[in-house]
C-alpha positions in Angstrom: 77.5 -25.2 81.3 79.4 -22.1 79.9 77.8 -19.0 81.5 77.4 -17.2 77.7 75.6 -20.8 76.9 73.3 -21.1 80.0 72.2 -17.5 78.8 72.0 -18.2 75.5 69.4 -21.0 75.9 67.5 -18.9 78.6 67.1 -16.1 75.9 66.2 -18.9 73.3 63.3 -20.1 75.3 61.8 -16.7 76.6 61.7 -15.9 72.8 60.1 -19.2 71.9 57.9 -18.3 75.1 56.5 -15.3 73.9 53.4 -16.1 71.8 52.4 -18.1 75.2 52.5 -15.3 77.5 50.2 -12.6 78.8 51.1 -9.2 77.6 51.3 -8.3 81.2 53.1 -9.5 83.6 50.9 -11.6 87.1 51.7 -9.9 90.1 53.9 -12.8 91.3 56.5 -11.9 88.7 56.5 -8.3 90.4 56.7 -9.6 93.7 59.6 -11.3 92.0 61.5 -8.1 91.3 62.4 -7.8 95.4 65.3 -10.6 94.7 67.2 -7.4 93.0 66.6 -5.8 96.1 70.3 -6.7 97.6 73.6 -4.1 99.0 76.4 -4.5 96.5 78.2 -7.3 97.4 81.6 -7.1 98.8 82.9 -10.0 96.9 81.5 -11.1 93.6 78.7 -13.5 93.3 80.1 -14.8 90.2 78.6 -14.4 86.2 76.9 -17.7 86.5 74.9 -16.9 89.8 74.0 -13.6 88.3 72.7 -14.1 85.1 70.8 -16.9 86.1 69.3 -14.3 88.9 68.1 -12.3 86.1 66.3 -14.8 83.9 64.6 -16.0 87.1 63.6 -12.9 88.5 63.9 -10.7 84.9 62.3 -12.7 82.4 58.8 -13.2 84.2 58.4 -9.6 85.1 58.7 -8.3 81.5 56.2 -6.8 79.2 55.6 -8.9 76.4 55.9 -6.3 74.2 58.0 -8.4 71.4 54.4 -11.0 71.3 51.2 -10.0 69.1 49.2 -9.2 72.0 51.1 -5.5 73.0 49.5 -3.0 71.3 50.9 -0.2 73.4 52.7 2.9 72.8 53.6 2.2 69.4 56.1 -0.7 70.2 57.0 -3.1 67.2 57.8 -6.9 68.1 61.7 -7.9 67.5 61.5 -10.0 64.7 63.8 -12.8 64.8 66.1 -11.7 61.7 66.8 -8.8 63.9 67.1 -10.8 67.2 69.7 -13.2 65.7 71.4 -10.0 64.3 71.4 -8.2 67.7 73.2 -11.5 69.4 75.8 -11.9 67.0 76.6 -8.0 67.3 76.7 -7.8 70.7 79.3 -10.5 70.7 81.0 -8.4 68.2 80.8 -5.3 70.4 81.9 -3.1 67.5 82.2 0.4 67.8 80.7 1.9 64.8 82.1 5.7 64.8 84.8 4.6 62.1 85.8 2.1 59.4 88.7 1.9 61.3 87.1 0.7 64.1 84.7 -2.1 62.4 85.0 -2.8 58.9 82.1 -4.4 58.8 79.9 -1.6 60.3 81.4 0.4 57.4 80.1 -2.0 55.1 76.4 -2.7 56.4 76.4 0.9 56.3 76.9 1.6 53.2 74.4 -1.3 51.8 72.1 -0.3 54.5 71.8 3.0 53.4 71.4 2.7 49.7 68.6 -0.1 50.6 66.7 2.2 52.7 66.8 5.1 49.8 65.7 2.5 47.6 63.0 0.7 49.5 61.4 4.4 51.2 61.9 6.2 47.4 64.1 9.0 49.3 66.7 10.8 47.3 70.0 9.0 46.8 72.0 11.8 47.9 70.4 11.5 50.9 72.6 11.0 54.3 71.5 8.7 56.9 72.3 8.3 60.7 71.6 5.6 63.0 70.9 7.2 66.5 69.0 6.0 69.3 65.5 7.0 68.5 62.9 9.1 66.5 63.6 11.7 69.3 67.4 11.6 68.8 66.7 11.5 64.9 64.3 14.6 65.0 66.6 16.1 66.9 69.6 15.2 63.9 67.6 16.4 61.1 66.4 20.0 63.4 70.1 20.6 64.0 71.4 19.9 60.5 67.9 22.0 59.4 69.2 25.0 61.7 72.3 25.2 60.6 71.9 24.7 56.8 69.4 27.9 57.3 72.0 30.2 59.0 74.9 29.5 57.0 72.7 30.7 54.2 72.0 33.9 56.5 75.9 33.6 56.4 76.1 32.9 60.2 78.0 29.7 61.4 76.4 28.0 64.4 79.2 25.8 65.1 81.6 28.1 65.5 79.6 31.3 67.0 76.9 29.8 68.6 73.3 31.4 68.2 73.8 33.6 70.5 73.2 36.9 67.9 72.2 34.6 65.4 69.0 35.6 62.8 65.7 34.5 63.9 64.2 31.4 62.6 60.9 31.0 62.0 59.5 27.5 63.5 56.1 26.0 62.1 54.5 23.1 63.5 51.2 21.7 63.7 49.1 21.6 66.7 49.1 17.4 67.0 52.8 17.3 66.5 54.1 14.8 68.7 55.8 15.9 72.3 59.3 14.5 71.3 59.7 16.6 68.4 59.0 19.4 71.0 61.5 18.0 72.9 64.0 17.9 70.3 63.1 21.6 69.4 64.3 22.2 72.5 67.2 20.4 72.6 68.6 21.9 69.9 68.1 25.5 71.5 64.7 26.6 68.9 62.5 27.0 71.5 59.5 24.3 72.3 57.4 27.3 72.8 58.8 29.8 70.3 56.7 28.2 67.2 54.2 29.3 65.3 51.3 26.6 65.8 49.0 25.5 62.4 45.5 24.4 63.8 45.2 20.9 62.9 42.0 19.0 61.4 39.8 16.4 63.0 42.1 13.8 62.6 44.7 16.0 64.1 46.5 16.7 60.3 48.1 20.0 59.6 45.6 22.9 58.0 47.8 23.7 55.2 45.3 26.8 54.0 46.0 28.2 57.6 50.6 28.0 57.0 51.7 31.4 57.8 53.1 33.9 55.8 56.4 33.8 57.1 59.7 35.6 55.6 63.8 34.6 56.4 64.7 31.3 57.7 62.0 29.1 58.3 61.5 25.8 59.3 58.5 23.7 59.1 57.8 20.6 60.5 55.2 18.2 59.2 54.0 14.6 60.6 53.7 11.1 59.1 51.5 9.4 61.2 49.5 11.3 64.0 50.3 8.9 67.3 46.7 8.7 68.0 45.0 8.0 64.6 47.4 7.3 62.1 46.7 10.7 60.0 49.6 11.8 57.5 49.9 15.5 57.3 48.9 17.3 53.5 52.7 16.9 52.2 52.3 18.2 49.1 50.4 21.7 50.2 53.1 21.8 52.5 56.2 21.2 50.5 54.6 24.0 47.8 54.6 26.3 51.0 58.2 25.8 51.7 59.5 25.9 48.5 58.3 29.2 47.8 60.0 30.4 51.0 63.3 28.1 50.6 61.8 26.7 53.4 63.2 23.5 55.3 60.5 20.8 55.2 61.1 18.1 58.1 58.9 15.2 58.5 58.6 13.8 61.9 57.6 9.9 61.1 58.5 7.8 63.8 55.9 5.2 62.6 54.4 6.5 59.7 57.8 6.9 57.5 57.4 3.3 57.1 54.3 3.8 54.7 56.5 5.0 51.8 57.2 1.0 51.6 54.0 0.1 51.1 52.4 1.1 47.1 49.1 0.7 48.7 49.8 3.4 50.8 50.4 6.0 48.2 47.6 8.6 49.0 48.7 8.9 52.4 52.5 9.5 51.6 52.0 11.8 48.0 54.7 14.4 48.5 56.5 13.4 51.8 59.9 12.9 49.7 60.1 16.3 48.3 60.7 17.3 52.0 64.5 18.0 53.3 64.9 15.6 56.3 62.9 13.0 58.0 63.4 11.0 61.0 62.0 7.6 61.6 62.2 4.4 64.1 63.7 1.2 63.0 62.1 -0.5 66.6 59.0 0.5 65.7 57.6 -0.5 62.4 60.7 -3.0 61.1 60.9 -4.4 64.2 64.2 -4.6 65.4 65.2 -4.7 69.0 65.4 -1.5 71.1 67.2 1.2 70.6 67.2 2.1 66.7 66.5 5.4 65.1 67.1 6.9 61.8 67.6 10.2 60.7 68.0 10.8 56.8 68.6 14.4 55.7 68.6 14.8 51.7 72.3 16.7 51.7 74.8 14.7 54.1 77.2 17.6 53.7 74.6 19.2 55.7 75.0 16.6 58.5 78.6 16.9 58.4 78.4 20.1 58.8 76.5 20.1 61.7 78.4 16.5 63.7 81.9 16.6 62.7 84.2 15.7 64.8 87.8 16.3 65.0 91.1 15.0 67.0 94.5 14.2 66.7 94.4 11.0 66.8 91.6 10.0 64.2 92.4 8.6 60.9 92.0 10.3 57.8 88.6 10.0 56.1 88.4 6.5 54.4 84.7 5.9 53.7 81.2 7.0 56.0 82.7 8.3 59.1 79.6 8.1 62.0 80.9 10.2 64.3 81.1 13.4 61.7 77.3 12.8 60.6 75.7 12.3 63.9 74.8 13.8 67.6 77.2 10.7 69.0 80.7 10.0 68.2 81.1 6.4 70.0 77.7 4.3 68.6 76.7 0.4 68.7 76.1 -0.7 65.1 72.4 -0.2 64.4 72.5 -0.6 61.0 73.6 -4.9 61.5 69.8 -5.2 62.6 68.5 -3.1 59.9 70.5 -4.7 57.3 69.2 -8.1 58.8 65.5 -7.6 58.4 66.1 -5.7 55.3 67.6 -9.1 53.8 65.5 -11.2 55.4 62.1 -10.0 54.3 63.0 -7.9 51.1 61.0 -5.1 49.6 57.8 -7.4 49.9 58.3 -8.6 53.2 58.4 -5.1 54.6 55.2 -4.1 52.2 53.4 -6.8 54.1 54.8 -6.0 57.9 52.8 -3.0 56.7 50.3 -4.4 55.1 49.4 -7.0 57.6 49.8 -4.3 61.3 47.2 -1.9 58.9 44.7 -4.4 58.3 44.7 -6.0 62.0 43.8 -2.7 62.8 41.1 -2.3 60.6 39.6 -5.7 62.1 40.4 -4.3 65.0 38.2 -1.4 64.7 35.2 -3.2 62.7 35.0 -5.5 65.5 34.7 -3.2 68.4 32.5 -0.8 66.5 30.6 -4.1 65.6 30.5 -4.6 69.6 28.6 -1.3 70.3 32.3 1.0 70.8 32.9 4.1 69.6 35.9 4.1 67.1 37.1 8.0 67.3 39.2 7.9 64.3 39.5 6.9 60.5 41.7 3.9 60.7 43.8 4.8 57.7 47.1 3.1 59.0 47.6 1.4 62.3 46.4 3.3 64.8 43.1 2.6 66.7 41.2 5.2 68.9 38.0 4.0 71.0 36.0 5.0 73.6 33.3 3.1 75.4 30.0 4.9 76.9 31.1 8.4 74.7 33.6 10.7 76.1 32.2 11.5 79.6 31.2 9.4 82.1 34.5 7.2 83.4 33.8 3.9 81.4 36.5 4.7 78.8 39.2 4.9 81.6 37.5 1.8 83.8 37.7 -0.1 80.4 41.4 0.6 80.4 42.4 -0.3 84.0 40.0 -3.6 83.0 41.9 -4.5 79.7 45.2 -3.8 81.8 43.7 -5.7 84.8 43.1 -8.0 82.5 46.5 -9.1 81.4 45.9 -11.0 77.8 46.5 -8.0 75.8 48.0 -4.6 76.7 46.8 -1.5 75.3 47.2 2.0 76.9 44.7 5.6 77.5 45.1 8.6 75.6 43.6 12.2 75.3 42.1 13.0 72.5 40.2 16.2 71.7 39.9 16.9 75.5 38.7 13.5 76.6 40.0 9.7 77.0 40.2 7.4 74.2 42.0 3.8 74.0 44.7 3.5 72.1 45.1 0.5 70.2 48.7 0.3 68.3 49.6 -2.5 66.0 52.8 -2.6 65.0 54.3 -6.0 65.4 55.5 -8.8 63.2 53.5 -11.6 65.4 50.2 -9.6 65.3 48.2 -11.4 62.4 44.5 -11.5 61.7 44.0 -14.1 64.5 45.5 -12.1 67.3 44.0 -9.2 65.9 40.0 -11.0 66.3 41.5 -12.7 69.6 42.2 -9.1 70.9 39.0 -7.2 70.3 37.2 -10.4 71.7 39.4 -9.3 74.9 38.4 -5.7 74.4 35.1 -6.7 74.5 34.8 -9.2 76.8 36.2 -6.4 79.0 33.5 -4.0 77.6 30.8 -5.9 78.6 32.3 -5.9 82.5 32.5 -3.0 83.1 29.1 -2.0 81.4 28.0 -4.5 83.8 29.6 -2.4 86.9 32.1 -5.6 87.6 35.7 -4.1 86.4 
């Protein structure tokens, strides 16, 4: 058999695997792992030999994070629109910095785009950039944020740098997630040089307590708190801003996603009057890893900020990548998101929603049902529980059972100083069933180590 094919069918049945398999991997599987162990050879072993060493030994040692039964860190299941998608452009292997390079990257681009300003209700004008993740994306819209501010202050950071530059004022809340500290960072504002709002009990942004700040400011709002879901007061933010001319950027890695549901409308009221948001297509639409999105409502600003230039490249004929984002060589997200887009249509992704929102909410009702504590108001897909209260070692001992365990996969947390479960829901595969099937494992694990036997 042809190598491509032999891999082919070995991908075909891990995928039609997947609803059969522990979230976890058995410890054979990671005994497995040692046939990696090897010196590089001096003579080739051949494409056959090898990829058929990395189904054997690769395939049973994964997490099966792309089944129902993974509710850890957040991690959506690739649904098979965007699997199929992913196959055919790999074997494409286009390089999607220019329309001269793949016409039709250029083209899923461009309907890409419009469909995802149309489906999320975020201004047409809007730019959007396919990076590699909600890190990469924050990062996209903060550097497009800082620059727009300055050249206002009629300093150019591009050219001079911020060495000298004014001051910018940097506002976040005190849940904001530790990637979009990174990205502060990595775009030279500081991770410590904010101003930090005191957050609520569900770990959303105390709007009353926004500072009166003066000159360029930046502040940076959340769509979905990582541990319970919470959507940040948009409105009372955006109001804030725009009597500062502000910039208002929304960090929703998961939660972004909720502007595609209408029955999520009271968690989302005013998140599109903000001026960039970054989400993650591998998250919530479920295509494979890596796929981030950054939309910022000017793309001049984003040109700005990413262009790029050389001899050698063409004249501008279209959306040029490489001018609007951090990367100027880039794999061609948007076939994926294009794929699922088509695939499920605007209902479809209301009910990927939909469905990961109330599995959580079962979720929940069952384990509270089951004598746990659920910490948080389940408002999207996030659960947070802890067993025996928040001292005492039985919230962590349930954790290392559940993982111990094997059936399901979820991972600990801190939350307001003490361990909590997380419980994410965010696959495709994860329907009402899986959802009753995983508390009973919750439970089932519960009742161990109540018993002393995890």
């Amino acid at each position: 058999m042809d190598p491509l094919e032999a891999a082919a069918e070995a991908a075909v049945a891990y995928a039609r695997s997947i609803d059969a398999r522990d979230a976890a991997p058995c410890r054979g599987a990671l005994d497995g792992l040692a046939a990696f162990d090897e010196a590089l050879p001096d003579a080739g072993r051949g494409v056959e030999e090898t990829l058929r060493l990395l189904d054997a030994a690769g395939s049973p040692a994964t997490i099966a994070s792309t089944g129902g039964r993974y509710f850890g860190f957040v991690i959506g299941g690739a649904h098979p629109a965007a699997l199929g998608a992913a196959w055919l452009a790999d074997a494409w292997d286009q390089n999607a910095a220019l329309p001269a390079m793949s016409p039709v990257a250029a083209r899923l681009y461009d309907i890409t785009r419009a469909w995802l300003l149309d489906l999320l209700g975020l201004p047409a004008s809007a730019g959007v950039a396919f990076v590699t993740g909600a890190t990469v994306a924050n990062a996209t819209g903060l550097a497009a944020a800082r620059d727009a501010l300055l050249a206002r202050e009629g300093w150019d950071v591009q050219s001079d740098g911020l060495f000298g530059a004014p001051p910018i004022t940097v506002v976040v809340g005190a849940r904001a997630h530790s990637t979009l500290s990174k990205s502060l960072g990595l775009v030279g504002l500081g991770r410590d040089r904010v101003h930090v709002v005191p957050a609520d009990d569900q770990g959303r942004m105390v709007a009353t307590d926004l500072p009166a700040a003066t000159g360029p400011v930046l502040v940076c709002a959340q769509a979905g708190e990582v541990n319970t879901g919470a959507f940040d007061p948009f409105d009372a933010i955006a109001d804030w801003a725009a009597e500062r001319r502000a910039w208002l950027h929304v960090d929703g890695a998961f939660g972004l996603w909720a502007l595609a549901d209408p029955t999520r409308g009271h968690l989302v009221r005013g998140l599109a009057r903000a001026d960039s948001w970054a989400t993650d297509a591998h998250k919530w639409l479920n295509v494979t890893y890596d796929s981030g999105i950054a939309f910022v409502r000017d793309a001049g600003d984003l040109r700005r900020t990413f262009a790029a230039s050389a001899g050698y490249l063409p004249p501008d004929v279209g959306f040029e990548a490489m001018h609007h984002t951090p990367q100027s060589s880039q794999r061609a997200r948007q076939v994926e998101v294009w794929a699922v887009l088509r695939a499920l249509g605007r209902s479809g992704v209301a009910e990927l929603v939909q469905g990961s929102c109330d599995a959580a909410a079962l979720i929940a009702t069952r384990l509270g049902e089951g004598g746990l504590e659920v910490v948080n108001d389940v408002v999207l897909n996030q659960v947070l529980v802890r067993l025996g209260g928040p001292a005492g070692g039985l919230t962590e001992a349930l954790v290392e059972a559940v993982q111990a365990d094997g059936r399901i996969w979820c991972g600990p947390t801190v939350w307001q100083g003490a361990t909590a479960m997380r419980v994410s829901v965010s696959s495709w595969r994860t329907d009402l069933e899986e959802a009753a099937r995983a508390a009973e494992v919750i439970l089932e694990c519960a009742a161990r180590v109540r018993a002393g036997g995890a």
